[in-house]
Rosetta silent file (secondary structure, phi, psi, omega in degrees, C-alpha in Angstrom):
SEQUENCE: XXXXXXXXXXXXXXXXXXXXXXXXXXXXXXXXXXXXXXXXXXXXXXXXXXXXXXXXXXXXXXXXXXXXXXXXXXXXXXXXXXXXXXXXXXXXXXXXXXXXXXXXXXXXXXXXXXXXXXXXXXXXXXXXXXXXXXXXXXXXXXXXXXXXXXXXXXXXXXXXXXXXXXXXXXXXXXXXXXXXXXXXXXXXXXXXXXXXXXXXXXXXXXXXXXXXXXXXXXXXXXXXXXXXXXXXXXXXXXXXXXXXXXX
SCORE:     score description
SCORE:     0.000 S_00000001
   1 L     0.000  149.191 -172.411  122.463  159.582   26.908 S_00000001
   2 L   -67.741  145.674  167.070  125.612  158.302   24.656 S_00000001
   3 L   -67.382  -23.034 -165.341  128.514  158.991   26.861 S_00000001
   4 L   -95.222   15.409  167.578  130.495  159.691   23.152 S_00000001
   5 L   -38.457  -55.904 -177.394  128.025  162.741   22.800 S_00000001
   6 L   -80.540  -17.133 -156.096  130.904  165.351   23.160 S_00000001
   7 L   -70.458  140.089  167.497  133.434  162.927   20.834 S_00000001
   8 L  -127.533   14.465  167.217  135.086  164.997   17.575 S_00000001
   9 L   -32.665  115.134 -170.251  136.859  161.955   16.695 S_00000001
  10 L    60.430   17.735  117.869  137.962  162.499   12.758 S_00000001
  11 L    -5.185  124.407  166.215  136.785  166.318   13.023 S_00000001
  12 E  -104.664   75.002 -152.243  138.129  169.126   11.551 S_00000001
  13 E  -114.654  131.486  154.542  137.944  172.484   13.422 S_00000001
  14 E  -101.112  157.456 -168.427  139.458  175.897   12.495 S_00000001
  15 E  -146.211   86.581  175.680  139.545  178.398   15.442 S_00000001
  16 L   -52.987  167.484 -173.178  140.842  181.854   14.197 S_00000001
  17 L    35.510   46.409 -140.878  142.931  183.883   16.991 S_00000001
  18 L  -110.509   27.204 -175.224  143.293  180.584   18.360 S_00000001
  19 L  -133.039   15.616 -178.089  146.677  180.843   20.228 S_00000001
  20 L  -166.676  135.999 -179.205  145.837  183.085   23.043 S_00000001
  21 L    81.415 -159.310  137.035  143.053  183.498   25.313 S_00000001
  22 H     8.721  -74.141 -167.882  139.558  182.484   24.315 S_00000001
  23 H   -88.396   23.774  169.562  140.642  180.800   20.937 S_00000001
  24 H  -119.437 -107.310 -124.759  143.864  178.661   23.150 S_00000001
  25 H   -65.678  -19.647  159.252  141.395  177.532   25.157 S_00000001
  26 L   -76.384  -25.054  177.454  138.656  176.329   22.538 S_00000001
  27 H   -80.752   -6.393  175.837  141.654  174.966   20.609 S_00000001
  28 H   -86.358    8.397 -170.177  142.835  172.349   23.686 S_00000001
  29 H  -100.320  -13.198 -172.815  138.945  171.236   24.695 S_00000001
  30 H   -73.472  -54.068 -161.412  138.566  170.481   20.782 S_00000001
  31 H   -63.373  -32.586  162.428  141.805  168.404   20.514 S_00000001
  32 H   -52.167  -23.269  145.587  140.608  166.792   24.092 S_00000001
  33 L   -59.154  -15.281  158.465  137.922  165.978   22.447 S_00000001
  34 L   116.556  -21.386 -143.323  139.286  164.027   19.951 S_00000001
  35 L   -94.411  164.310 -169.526  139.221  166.802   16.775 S_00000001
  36 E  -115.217  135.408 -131.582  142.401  167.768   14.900 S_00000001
  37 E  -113.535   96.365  173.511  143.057  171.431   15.126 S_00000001
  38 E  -109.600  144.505 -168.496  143.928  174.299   12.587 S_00000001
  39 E  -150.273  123.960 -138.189  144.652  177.684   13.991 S_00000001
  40 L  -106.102  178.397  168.447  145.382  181.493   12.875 S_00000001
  41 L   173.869  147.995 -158.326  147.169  183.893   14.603 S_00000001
  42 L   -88.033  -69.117 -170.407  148.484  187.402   13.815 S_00000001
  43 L  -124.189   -3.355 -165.995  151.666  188.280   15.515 S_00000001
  44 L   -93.474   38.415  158.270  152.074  185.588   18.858 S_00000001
  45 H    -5.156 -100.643  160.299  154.905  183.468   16.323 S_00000001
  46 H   -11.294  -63.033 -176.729  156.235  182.384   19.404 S_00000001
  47 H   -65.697  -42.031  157.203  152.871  181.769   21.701 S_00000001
  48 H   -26.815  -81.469 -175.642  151.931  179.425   18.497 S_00000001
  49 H   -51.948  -45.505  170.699  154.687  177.297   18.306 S_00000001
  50 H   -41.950  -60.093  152.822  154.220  176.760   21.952 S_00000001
  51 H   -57.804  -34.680  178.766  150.573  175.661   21.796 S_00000001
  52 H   -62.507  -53.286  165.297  151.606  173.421   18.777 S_00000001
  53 H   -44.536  -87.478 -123.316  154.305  171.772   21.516 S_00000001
  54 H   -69.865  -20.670 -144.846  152.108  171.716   24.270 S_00000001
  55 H  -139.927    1.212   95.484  148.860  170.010   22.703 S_00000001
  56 H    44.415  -93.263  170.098  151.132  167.686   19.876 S_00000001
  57 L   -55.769    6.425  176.595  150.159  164.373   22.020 S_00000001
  58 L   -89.570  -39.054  147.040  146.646  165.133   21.767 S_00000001
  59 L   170.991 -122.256 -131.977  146.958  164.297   17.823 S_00000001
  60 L  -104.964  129.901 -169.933  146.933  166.909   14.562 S_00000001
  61 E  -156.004  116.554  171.436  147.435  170.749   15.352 S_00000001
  62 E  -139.130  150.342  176.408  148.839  173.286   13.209 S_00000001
  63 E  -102.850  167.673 -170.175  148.817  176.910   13.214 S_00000001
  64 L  -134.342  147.864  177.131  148.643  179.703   10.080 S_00000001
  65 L   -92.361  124.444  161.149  150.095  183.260   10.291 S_00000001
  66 L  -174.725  145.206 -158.159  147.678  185.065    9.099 S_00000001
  67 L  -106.118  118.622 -160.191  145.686  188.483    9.201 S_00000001
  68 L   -66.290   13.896 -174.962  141.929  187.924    9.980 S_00000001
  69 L  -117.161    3.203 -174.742  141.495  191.061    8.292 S_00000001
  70 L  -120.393   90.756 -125.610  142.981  190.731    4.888 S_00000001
  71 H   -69.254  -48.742 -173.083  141.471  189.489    2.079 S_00000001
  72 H   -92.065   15.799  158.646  144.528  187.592    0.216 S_00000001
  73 H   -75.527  -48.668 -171.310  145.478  186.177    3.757 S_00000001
  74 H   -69.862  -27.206  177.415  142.180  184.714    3.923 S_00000001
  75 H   -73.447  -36.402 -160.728  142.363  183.125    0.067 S_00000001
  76 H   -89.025  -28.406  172.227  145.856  181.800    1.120 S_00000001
  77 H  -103.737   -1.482  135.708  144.475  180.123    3.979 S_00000001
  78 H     5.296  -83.545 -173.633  141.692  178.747    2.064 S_00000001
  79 H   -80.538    0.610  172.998  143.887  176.864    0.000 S_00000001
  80 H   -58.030  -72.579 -148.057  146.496  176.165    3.225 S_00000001
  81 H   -61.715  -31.865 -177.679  143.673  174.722    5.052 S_00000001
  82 H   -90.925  -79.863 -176.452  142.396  172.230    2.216 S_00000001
  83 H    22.667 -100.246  167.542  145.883  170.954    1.716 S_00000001
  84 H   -45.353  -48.098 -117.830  146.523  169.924    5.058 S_00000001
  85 H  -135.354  -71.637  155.462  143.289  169.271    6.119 S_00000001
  86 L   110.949   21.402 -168.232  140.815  168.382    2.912 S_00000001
  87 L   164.316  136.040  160.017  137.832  169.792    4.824 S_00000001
  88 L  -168.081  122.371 -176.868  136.199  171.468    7.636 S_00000001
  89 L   -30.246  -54.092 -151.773  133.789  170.730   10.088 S_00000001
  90 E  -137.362  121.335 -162.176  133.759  173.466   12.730 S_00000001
  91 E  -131.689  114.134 -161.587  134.400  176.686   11.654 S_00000001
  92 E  -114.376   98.333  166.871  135.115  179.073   14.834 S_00000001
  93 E   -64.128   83.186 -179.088  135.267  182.941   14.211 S_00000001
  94 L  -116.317  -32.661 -152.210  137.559  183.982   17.952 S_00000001
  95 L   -70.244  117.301 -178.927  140.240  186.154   15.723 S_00000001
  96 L  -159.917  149.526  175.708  138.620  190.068   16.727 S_00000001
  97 L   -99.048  131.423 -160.401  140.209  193.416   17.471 S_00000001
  98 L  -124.219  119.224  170.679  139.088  195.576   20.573 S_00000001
  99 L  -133.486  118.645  165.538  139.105  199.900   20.847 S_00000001
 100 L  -111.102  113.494  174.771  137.919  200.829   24.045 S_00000001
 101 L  -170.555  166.426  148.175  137.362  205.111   24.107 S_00000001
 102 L   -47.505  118.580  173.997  134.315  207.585   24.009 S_00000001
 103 L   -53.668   -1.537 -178.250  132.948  207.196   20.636 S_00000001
 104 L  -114.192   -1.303  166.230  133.937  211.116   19.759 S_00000001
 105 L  -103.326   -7.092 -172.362  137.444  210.188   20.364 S_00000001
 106 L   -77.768  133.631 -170.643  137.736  206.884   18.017 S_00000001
 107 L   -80.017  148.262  173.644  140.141  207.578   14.769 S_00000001
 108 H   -63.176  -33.407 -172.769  138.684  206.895   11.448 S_00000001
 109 H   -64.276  -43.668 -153.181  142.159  204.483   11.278 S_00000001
 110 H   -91.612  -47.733  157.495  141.040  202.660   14.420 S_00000001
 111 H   -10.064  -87.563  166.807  137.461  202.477   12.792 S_00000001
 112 H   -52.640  -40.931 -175.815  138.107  201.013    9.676 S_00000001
 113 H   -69.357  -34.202  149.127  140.502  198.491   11.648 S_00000001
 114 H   -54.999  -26.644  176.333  137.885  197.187   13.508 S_00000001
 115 H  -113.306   -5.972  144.635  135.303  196.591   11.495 S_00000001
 116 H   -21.880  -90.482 -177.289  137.973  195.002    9.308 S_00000001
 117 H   -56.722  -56.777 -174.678  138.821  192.413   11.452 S_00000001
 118 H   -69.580   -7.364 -170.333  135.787  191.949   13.495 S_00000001
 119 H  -127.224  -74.143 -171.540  133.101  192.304   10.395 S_00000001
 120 H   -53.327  -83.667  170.523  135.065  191.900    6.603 S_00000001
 121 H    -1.857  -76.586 -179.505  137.256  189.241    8.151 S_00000001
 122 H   -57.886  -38.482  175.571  134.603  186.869    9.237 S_00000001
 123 H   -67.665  -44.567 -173.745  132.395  187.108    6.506 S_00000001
 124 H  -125.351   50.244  155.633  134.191  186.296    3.934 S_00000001
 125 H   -76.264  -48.201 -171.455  136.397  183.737    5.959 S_00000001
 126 H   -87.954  -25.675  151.205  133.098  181.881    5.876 S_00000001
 127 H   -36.057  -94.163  178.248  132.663  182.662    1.967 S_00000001
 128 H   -26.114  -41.557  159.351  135.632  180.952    1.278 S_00000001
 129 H   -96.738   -3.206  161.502  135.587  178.675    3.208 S_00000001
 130 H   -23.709  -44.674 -171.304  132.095  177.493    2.863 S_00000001
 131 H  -104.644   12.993  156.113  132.675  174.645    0.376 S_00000001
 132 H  -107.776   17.719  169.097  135.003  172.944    2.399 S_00000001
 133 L  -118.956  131.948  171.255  132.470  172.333    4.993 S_00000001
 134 L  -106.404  169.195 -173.584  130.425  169.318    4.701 S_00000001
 135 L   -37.923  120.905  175.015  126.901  168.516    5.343 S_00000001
 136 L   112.730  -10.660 -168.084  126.168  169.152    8.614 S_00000001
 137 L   -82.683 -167.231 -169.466  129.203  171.079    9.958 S_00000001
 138 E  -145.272  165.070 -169.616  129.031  173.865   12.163 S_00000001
 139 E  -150.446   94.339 -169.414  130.149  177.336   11.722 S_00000001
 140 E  -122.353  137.872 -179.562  130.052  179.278   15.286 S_00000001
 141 E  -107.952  131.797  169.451  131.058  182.970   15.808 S_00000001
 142 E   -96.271  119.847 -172.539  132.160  184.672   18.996 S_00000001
 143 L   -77.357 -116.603  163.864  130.494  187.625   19.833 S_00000001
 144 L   167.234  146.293  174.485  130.489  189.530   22.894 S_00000001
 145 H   -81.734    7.178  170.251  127.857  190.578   25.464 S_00000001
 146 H   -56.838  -19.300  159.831  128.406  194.458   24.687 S_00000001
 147 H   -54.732  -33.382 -158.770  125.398  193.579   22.371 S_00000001
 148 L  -112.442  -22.177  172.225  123.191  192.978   24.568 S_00000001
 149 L  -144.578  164.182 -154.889  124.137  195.525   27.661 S_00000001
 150 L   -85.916  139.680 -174.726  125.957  198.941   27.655 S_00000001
 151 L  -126.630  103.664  164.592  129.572  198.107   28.195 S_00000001
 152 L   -50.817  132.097 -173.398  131.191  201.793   28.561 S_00000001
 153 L    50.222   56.901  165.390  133.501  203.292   25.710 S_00000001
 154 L  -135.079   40.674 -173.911  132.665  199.967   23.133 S_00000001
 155 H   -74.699  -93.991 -100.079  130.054  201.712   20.854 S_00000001
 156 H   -75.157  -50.416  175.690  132.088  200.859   17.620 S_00000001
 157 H   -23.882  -62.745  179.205  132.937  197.420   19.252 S_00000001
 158 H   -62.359  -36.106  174.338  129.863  196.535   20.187 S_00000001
 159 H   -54.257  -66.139  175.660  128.395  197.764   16.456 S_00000001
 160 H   -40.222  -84.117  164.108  130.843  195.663   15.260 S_00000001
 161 H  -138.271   91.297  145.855  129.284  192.613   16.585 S_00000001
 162 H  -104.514  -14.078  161.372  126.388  193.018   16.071 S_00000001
 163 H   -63.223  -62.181  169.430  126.940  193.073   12.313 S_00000001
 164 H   -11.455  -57.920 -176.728  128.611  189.346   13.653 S_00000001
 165 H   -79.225  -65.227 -179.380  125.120  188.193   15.030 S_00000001
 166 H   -50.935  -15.742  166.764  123.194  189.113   11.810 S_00000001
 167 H   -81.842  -23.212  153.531  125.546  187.153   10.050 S_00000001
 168 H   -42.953  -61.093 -175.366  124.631  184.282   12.276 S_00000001
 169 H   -50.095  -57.330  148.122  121.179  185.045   11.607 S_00000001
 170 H   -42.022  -44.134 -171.676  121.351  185.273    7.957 S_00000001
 171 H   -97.016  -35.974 -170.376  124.259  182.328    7.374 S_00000001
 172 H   -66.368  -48.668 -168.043  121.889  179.955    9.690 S_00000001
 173 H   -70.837  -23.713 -162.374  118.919  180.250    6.906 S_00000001
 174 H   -92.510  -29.607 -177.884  121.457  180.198    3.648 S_00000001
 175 L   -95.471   13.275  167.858  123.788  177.198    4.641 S_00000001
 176 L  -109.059   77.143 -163.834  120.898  175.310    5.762 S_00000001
 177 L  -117.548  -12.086 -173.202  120.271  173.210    2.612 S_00000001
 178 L  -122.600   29.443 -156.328  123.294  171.930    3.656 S_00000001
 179 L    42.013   33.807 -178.470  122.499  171.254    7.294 S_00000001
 180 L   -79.451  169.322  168.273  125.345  173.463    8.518 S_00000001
 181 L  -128.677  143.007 -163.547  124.282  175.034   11.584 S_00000001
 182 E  -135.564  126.189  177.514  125.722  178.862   12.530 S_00000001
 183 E  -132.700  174.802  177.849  125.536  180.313   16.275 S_00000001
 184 E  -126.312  153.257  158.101  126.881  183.169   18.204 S_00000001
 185 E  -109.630  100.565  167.163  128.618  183.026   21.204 S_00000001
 186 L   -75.707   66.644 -163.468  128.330  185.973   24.083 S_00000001
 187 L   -80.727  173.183 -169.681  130.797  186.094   26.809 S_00000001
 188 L  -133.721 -158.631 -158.551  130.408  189.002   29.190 S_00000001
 189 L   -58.852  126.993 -168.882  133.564  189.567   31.547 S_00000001
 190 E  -106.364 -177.235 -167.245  135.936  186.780   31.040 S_00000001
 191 L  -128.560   73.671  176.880  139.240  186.878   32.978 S_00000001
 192 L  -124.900 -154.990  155.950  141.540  186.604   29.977 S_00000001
 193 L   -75.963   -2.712  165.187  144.425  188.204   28.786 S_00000001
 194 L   -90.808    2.064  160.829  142.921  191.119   27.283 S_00000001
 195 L  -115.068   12.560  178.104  141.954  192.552   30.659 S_00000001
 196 L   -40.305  -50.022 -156.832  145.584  191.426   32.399 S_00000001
 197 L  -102.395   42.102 -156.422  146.214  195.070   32.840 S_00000001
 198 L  -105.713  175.486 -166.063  143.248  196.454   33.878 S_00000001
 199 L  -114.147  146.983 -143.869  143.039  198.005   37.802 S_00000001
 200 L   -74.355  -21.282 -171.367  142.339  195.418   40.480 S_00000001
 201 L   -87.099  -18.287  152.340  138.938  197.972   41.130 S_00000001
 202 L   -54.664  -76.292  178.327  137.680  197.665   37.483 S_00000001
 203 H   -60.201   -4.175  164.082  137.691  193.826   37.985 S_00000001
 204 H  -111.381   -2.175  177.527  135.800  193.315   40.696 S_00000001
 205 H   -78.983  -24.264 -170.662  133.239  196.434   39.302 S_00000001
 206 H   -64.199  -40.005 -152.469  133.316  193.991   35.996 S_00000001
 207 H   -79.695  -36.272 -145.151  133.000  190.703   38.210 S_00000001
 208 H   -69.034  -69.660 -165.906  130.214  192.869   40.776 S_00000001
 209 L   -33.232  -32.014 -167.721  128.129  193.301   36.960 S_00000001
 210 L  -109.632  115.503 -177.657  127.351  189.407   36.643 S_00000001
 211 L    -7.520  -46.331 -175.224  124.414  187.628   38.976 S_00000001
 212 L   -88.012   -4.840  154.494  127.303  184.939   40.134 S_00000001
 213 L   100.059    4.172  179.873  129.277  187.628   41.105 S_00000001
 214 L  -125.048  150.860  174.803  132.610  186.663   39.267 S_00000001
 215 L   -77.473  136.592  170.766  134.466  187.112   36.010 S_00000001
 216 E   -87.118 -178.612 -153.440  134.199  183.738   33.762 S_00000001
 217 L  -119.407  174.774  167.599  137.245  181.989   32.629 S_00000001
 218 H   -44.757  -49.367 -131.985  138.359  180.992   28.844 S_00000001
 219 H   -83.835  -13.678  138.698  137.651  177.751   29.563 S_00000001
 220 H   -15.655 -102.080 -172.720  133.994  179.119   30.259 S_00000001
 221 H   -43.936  -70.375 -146.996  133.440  179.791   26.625 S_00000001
 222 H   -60.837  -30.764  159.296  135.053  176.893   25.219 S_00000001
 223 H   -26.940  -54.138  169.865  132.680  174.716   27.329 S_00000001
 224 H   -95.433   -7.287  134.658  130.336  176.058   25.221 S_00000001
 225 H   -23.987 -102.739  162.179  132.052  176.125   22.379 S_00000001
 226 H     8.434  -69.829  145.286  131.892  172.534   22.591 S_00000001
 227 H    -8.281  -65.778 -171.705  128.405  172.386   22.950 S_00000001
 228 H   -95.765  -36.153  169.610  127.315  173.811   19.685 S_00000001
 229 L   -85.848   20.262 -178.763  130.168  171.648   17.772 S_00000001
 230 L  -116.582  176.731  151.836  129.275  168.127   19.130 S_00000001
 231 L   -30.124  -21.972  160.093  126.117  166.395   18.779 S_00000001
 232 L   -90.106   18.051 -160.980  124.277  167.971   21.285 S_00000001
 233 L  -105.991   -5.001 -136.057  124.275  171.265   19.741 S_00000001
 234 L   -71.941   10.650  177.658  122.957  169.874   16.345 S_00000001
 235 L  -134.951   40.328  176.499  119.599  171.371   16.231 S_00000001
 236 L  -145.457  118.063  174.315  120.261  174.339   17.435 S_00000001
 237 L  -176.973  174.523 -149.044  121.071  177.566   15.101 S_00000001
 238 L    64.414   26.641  166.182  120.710  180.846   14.158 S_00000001
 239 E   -75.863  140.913  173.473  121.047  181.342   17.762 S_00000001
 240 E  -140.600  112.837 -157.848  123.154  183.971   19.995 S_00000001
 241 E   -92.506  143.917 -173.834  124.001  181.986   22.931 S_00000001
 242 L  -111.198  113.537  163.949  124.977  184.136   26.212 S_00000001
 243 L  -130.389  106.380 -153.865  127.236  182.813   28.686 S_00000001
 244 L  -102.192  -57.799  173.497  127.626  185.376   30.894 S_00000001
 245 L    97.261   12.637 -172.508  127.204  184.438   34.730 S_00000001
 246 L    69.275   66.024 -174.060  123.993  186.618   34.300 S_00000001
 247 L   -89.151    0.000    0.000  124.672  189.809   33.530 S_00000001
């Protein structure tokens, strides 16, 4: 097997929510990888510029302010992103909003914000940006295993994407005239910063939940991340890939 298999060398990957978490850790295995880096983020100013520092000497990395939920955010980085960039390859859906309650307690406001970000957002992030991907690109969205097994107080979450995965489903048959390929990504309990404050007895009932007996790490996902944007992924799509630890 080519050893350059994993290589993004002249690559172009956006990675929404990409400055914390999940989406920090798919954007340093891309730039390790060789691919030059564009990257949203809402309100982590600060946590940006810092990732922009840190990952600099790997080669071209820039972040966008911008609210994955907002339509003339998403036009503006449209035309950001071809600027800079003229193009892009790998188009990584991480930017998603989380309400954990009993579904008879969830706000209409908290509703609607959520299926913003996690559903309107993505979709027509991937309109837009559709003709700046060339033949052959990749387009992969991160999901969540709450699809696939009951995760307590996530119904709207989980609903949410799962609307995600049919757009995988759906985006894999319509872009492929142009050989793009579109996947999902499932992580089940990661260890990231959106469970930092969680009770030390939650996290080992989360970690108890998966066959290897542990919470996965960012760097987990991005692994596979990785996967589905090099060359070994390239015949594989309309797929919702689980990495999990076997839950």
């Amino acid at each position: 097997m080519n050893v350059d298999v994993l290589q993004l060398k002249d690559k172009v990957a956006l990675v929404t929510g990409g400055s914390r978490g999940i989406g920090k850790a798919i954007v340093k295995d891309l730039m390790e990888q060789g691919a030059a880096v564009a990257f949203t983020y809402a309100n982590s100013t600060e946590k940006a510029k810092a990732l922009e520092g840190e990952l600099s000497s790997l080669g071209t990395i820039k972040g966008y302010q911008s609210d994955a939920s907002n339509l003339d955010n998403i036009n503006q980085l449209t035309d950001a992103i071809e600027k800079d960039f003229g193009k892009v390859d790998i188009l990584i859906n991480n930017a998603g909003r989380f309400v954990s309650k009993p579904f008879d307690e969830v706000t209409e406001d908290e509703f609607e914000q959520l299926f913003a970000t996690n559903v309107k957002g993505p979709f027509f992030l991937v309109q837009k940006m559709v003709r700046l991907i060339p033949e052959g690109g990749r387009v992969i969205n991160i999901s969540s295993g709450s699809t696939q097994h009951y995760v307590p107080m996530s119904s709207i979450y989980a609903a949410s994407k799962g609307a995600l995965e049919q757009f995988t489903r759906t985006w894999a048959r319509e872009l492929s005239a142009k050989k793009i390929t579109v996947n999902s990504l499932l992580p089940g309990y990661t260890a990231t910063d959106w469970v930092s404050d969680t009770p030390e007895e939650q996290m080992q009932w989360m970690a108890g939940q998966a066959a290897l007996g542990e919470l996965g790490t960012a760097e987990d996902i991005s692994r596979a991340v990785l996967f589905l944007a090099s060359d070994l992924g390239r015949w594989v799509t309309g797929q919702q890939l689980s990495v999990d630890g076997g839950l």
